[in-house]
DRENFIPA-894298 format. One record per atom (N, C-alpha, C): residue in three letters; x, y, z negated. Coordinates in steps of 0.2 Angstrom, whole numbers, plus 5000, padded with zeros to 4 digits. Example, Ala and Ser with C-alpha at 12.3 -4.5 7.8 and 13.67 -1.06 7.14 Angstrom:
Ala506649724961
Ala506249784961
Ala506649844961
Ser506449894965
Ser506849954964
Ser506450004961
//
This chain:
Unk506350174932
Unk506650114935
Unk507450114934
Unk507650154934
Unk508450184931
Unk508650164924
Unk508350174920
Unk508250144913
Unk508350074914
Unk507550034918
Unk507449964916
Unk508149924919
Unk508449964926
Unk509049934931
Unk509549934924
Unk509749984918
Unk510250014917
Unk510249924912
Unk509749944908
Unk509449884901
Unk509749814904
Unk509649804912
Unk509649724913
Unk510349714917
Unk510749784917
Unk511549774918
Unk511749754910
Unk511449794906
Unk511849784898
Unk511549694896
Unk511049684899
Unk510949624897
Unk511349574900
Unk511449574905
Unk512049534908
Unk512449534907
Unk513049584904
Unk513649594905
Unk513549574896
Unk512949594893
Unk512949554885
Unk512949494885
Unk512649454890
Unk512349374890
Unk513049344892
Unk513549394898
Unk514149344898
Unk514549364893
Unk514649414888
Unk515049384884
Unk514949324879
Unk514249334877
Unk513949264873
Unk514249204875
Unk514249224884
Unk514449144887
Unk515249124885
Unk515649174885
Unk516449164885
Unk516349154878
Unk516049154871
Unk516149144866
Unk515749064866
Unk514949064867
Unk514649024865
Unk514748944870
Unk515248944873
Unk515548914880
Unk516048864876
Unk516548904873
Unk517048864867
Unk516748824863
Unk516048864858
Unk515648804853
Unk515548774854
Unk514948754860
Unk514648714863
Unk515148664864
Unk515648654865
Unk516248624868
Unk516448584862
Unk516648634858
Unk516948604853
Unk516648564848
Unk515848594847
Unk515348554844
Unk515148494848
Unk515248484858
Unk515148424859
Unk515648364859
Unk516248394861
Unk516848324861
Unk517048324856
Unk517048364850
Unk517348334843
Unk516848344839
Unk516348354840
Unk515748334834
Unk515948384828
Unk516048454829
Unk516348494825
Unk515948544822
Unk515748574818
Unk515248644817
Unk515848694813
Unk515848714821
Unk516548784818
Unk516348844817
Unk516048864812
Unk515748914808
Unk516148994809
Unk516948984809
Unk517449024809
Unk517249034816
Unk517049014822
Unk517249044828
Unk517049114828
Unk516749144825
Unk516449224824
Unk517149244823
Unk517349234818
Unk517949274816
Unk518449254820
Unk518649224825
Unk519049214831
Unk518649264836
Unk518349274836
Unk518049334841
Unk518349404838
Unk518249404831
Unk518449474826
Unk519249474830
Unk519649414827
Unk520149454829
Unk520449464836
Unk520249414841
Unk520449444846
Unk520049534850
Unk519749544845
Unk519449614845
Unk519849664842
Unk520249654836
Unk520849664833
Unk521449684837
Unk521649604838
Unk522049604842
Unk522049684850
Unk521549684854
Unk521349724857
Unk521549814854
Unk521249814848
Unk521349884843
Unk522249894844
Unk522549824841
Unk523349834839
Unk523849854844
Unk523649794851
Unk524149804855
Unk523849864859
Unk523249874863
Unk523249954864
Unk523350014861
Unk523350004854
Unk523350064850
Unk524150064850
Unk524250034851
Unk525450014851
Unk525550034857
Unk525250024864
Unk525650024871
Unk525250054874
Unk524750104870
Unk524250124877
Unk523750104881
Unk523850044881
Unk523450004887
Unk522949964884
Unk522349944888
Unk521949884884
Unk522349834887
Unk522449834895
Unk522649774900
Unk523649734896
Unk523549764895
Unk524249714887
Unk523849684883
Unk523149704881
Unk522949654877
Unk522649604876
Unk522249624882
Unk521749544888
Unk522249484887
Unk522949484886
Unk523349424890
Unk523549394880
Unk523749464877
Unk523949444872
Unk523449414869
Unk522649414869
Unk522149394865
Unk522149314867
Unk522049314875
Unk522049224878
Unk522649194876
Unk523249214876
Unk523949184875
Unk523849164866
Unk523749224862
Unk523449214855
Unk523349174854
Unk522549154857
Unk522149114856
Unk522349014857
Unk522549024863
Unk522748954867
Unk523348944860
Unk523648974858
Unk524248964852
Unk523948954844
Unk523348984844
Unk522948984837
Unk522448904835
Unk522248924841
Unk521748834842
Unk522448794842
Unk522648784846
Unk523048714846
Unk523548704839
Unk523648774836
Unk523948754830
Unk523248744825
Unk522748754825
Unk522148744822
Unk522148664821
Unk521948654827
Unk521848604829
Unk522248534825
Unk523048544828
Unk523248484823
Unk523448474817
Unk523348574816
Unk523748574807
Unk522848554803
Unk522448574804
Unk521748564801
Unk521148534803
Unk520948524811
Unk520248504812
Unk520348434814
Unk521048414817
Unk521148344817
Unk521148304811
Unk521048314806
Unk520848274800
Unk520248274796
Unk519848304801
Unk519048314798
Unk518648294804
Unk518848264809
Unk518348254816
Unk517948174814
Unk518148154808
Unk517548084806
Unk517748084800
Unk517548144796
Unk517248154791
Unk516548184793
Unk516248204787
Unk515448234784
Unk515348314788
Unk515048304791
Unk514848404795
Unk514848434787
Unk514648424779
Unk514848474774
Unk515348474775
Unk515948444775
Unk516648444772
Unk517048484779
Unk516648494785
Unk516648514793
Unk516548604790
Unk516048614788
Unk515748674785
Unk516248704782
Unk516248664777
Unk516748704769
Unk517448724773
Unk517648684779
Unk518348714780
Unk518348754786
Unk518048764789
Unk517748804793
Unk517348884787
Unk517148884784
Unk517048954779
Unk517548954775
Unk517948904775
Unk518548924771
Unk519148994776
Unk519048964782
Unk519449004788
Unk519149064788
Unk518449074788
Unk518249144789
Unk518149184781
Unk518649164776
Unk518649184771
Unk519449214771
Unk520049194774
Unk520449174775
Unk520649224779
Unk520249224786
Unk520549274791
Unk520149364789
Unk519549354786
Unk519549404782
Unk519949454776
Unk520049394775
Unk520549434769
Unk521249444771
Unk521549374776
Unk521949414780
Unk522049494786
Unk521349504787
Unk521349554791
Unk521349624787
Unk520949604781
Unk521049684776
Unk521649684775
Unk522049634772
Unk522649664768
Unk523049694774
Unk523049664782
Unk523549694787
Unk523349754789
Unk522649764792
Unk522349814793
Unk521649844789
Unk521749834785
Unk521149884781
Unk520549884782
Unk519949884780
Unk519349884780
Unk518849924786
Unk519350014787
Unk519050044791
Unk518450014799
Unk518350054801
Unk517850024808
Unk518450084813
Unk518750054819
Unk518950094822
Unk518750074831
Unk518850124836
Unk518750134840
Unk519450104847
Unk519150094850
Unk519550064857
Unk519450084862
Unk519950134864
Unk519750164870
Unk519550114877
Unk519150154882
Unk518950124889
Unk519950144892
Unk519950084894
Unk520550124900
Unk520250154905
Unk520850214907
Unk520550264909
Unk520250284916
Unk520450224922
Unk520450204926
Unk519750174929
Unk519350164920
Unk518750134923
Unk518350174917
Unk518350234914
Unk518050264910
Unk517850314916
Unk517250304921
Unk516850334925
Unk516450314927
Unk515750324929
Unk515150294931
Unk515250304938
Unk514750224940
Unk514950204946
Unk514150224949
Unk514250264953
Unk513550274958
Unk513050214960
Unk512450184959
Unk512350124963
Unk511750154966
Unk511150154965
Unk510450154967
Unk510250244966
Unk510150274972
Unk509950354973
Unk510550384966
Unk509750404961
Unk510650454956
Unk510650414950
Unk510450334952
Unk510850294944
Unk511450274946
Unk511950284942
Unk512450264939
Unk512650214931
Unk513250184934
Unk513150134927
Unk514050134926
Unk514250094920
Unk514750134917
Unk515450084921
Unk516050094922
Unk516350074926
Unk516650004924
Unk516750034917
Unk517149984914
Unk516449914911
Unk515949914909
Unk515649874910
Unk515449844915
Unk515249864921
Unk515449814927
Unk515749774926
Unk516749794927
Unk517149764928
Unk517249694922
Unk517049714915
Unk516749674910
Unk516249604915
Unk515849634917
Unk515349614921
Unk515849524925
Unk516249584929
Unk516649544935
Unk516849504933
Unk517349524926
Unk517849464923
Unk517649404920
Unk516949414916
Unk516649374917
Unk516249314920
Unk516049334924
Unk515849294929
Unk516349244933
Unk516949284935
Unk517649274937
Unk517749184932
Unk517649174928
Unk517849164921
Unk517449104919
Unk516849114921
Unk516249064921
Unk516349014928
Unk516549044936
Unk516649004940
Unk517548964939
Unk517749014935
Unk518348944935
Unk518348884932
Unk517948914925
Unk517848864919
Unk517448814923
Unk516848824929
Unk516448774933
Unk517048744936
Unk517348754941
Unk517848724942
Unk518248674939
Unk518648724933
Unk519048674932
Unk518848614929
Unk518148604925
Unk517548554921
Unk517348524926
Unk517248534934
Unk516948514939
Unk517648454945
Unk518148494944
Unk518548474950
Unk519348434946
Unk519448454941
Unk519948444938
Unk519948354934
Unk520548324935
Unk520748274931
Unk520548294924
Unk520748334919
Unk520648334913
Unk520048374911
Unk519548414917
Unk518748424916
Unk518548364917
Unk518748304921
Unk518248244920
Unk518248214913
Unk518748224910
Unk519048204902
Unk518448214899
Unk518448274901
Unk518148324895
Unk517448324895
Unk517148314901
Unk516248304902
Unk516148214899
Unk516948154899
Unk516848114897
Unk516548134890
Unk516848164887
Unk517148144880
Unk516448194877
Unk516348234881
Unk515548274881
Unk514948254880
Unk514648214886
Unk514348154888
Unk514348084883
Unk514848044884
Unk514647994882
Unk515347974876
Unk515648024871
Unk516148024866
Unk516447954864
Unk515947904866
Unk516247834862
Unk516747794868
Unk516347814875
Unk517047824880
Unk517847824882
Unk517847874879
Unk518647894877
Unk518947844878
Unk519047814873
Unk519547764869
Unk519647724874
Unk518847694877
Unk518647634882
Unk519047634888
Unk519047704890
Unk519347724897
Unk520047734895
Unk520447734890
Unk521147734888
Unk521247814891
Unk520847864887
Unk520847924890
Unk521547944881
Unk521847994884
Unk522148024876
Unk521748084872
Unk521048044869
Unk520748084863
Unk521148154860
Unk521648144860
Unk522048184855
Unk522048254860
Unk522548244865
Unk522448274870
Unk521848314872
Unk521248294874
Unk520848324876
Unk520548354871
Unk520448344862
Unk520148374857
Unk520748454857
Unk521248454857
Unk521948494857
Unk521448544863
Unk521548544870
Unk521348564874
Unk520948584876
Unk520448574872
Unk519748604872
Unk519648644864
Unk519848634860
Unk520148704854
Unk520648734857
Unk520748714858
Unk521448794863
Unk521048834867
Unk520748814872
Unk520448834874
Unk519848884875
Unk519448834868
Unk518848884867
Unk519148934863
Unk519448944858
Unk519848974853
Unk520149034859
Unk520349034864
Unk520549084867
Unk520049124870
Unk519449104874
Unk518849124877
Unk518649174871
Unk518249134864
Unk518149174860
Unk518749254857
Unk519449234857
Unk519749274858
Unk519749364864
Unk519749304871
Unk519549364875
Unk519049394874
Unk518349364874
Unk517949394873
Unk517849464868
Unk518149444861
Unk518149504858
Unk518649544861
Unk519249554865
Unk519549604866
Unk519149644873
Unk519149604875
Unk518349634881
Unk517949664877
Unk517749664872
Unk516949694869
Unk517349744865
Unk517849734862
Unk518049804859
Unk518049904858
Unk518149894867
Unk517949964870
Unk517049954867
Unk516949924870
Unk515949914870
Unk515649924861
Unk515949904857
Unk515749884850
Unk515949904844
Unk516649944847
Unk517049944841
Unk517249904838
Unk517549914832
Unk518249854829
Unk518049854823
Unk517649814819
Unk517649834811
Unk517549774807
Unk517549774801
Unk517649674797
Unk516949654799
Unk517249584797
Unk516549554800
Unk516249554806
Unk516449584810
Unk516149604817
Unk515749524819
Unk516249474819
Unk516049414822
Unk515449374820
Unk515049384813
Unk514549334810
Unk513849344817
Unk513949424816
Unk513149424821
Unk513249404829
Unk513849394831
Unk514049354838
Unk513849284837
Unk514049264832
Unk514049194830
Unk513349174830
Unk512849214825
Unk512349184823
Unk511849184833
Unk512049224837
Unk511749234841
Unk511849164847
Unk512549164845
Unk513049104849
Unk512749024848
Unk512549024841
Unk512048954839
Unk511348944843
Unk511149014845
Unk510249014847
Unk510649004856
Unk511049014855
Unk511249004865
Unk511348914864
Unk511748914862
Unk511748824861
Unk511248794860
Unk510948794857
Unk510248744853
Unk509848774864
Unk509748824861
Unk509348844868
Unk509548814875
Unk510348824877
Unk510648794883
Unk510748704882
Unk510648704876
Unk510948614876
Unk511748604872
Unk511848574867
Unk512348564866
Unk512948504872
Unk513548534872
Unk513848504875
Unk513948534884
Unk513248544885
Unk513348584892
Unk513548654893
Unk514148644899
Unk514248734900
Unk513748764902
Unk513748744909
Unk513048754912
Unk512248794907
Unk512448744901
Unk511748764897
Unk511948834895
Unk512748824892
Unk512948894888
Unk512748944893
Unk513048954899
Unk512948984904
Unk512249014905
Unk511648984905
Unk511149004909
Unk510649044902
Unk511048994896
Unk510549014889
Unk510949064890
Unk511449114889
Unk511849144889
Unk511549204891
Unk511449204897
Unk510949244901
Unk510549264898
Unk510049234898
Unk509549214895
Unk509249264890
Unk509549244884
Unk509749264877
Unk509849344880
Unk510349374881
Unk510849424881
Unk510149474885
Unk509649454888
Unk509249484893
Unk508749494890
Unk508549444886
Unk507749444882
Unk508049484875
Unk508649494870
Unk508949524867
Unk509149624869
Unk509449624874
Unk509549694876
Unk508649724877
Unk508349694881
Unk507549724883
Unk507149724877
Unk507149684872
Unk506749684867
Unk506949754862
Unk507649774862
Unk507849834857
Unk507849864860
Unk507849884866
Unk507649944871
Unk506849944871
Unk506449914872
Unk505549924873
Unk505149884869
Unk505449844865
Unk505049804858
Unk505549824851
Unk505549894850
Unk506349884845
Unk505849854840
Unk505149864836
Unk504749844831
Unk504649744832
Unk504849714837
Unk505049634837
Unk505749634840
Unk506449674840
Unk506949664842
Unk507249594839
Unk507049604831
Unk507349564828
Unk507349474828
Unk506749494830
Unk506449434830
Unk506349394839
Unk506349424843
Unk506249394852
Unk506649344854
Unk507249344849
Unk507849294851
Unk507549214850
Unk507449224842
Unk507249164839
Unk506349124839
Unk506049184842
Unk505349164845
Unk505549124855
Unk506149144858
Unk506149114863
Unk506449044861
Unk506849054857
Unk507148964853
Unk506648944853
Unk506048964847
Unk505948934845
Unk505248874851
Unk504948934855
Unk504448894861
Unk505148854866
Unk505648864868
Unk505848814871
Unk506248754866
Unk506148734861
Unk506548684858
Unk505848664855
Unk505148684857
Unk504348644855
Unk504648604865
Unk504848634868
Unk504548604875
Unk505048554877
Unk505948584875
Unk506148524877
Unk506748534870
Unk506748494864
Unk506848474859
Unk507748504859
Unk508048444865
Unk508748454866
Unk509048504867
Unk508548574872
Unk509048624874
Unk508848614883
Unk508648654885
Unk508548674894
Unk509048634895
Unk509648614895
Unk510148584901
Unk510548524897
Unk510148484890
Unk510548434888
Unk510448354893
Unk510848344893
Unk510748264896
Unk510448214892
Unk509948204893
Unk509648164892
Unk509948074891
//
């Protein structure tokens, strides 16, 4: 029972990172109509990022803020130097410039840091197992992963739930032809929501760094997993991202722990029965 407790802690604390990356896509694929193929590699480097500045100061906790700060400055410059001239054009022309950045930030990542696969220490503080149930214990620092998370998920409810510019954005989510009608500033909320998602995906990898190590590429196989949480939660919905997120990250973890012989495949066998049952995704609006 300690095993199966331990599998469906990693599954959790796996499904909300998916969420803090696939939370951004879902976003950016809803209110700007965008397939940003690069977001994997926005995960790479604020995983990077997490390597540099800890490995510089000692600390991971300098690098949580550097990867968000990063990112909120990466997107928004993304955003008006590149993606705001392609939001009504062709999803190829969407493609090409989007594998163009992950050709781009790869090559910029070997020339500055190398090829190698390196490691990221746990801060020390939470490199201990935490007592839970008789003699299981589970590892400190993933919890805390766990907490952040979660932490992270209810604000994003929030702010999309309770906020003047979350109502924008479920507008422009929702029903995009809106916008203009409601004299809302498109530009603004498209800005906003790449900044934003750009930074999530950010945090996320310097969160997963300790957890995964740090090596090229890292981002495609988040990415490929992050498309099966969308299509499965609903495009557009956080909520969907959230709960497919879960989801995904539980029937993923369990399957390579006690099906490793279909691990490969459980992900996209659960796709594939809920998009037979409900076509748009468990949480799209109909």
């Amino acid at each position: 029972m300690s095993g199966v407790a331990a599998q469906l802690l990693n599954g959790l604390q796996y499904g909300l990172l998916l969420f803090l990356i696939s939370s951004g896509l879902t976003l950016i694929f809803g209110v700007m109509g965008v397939i940003n193929l690069a977001h994997g590699s926005l995960f790479m480097i604020g995983a990077y990022i997490a390597f540099v500045v800890s490995g510089g100061t000692g600390s991971l906790w300098l690098a949580l803020p550097a990867a968000v700060v990063g990112g909120l400055a990466l997107g928004a410059v993304l955003e008006r130097g590149l993606f705001r001239r392609f939001y009504h054009r062709e999803h190829l022309d969407q493609v090409l410039l989007t594998f163009a950045l992950i050709l781009l930030f790869e090559e910029g990542r070997s020339v500055l840091l190398g090829n190698d696969f390196h490691s990221v220490p746990v801060p020390a503080a939470l490199d201990v197992a935490v007592p839970m149930v008789g003699d299981f214990s589970y590892s400190a620092y993933r919890l805390a992963v766990l907490g952040a998370c979660l932490a992270i998920a209810g604000a994003m409810f929030l702010a999309i739930e309770r906020t003047r510019i979350g109502s924008a954005i479920r507008a422009a989510a929702e029903k995009p032809e809106m916008v203009d009608l409601l004299g809302l500033d498109a530009r603004r909320i498209h800005m906003v929501v790449f900044a934003v998602g750009t930074a999530l995906a950010m945090l996320a990898g310097a969160l997963a760094a300790p957890l995964h190590s740090v090596y090229p590429n890292m981002g495609h196989g988040f990415l490929i997993i992050c498309f099966v949480v969308v299509v499965v939660g609903g495009v557009g919905s956080i909520a969907g991202a959230f709960w497919g997120a879960l989801l995904i990250g539980i029937v993923d973890t369990l399957s390579k722990a006690y099906l490793p012989f279909a691990s490969g495949l459980a992900v996209y066998v659960l796709m594939a029965v809920v998009l037979l049952w409900r076509p748009t995704g468990l949480f799209a609006r109909s």
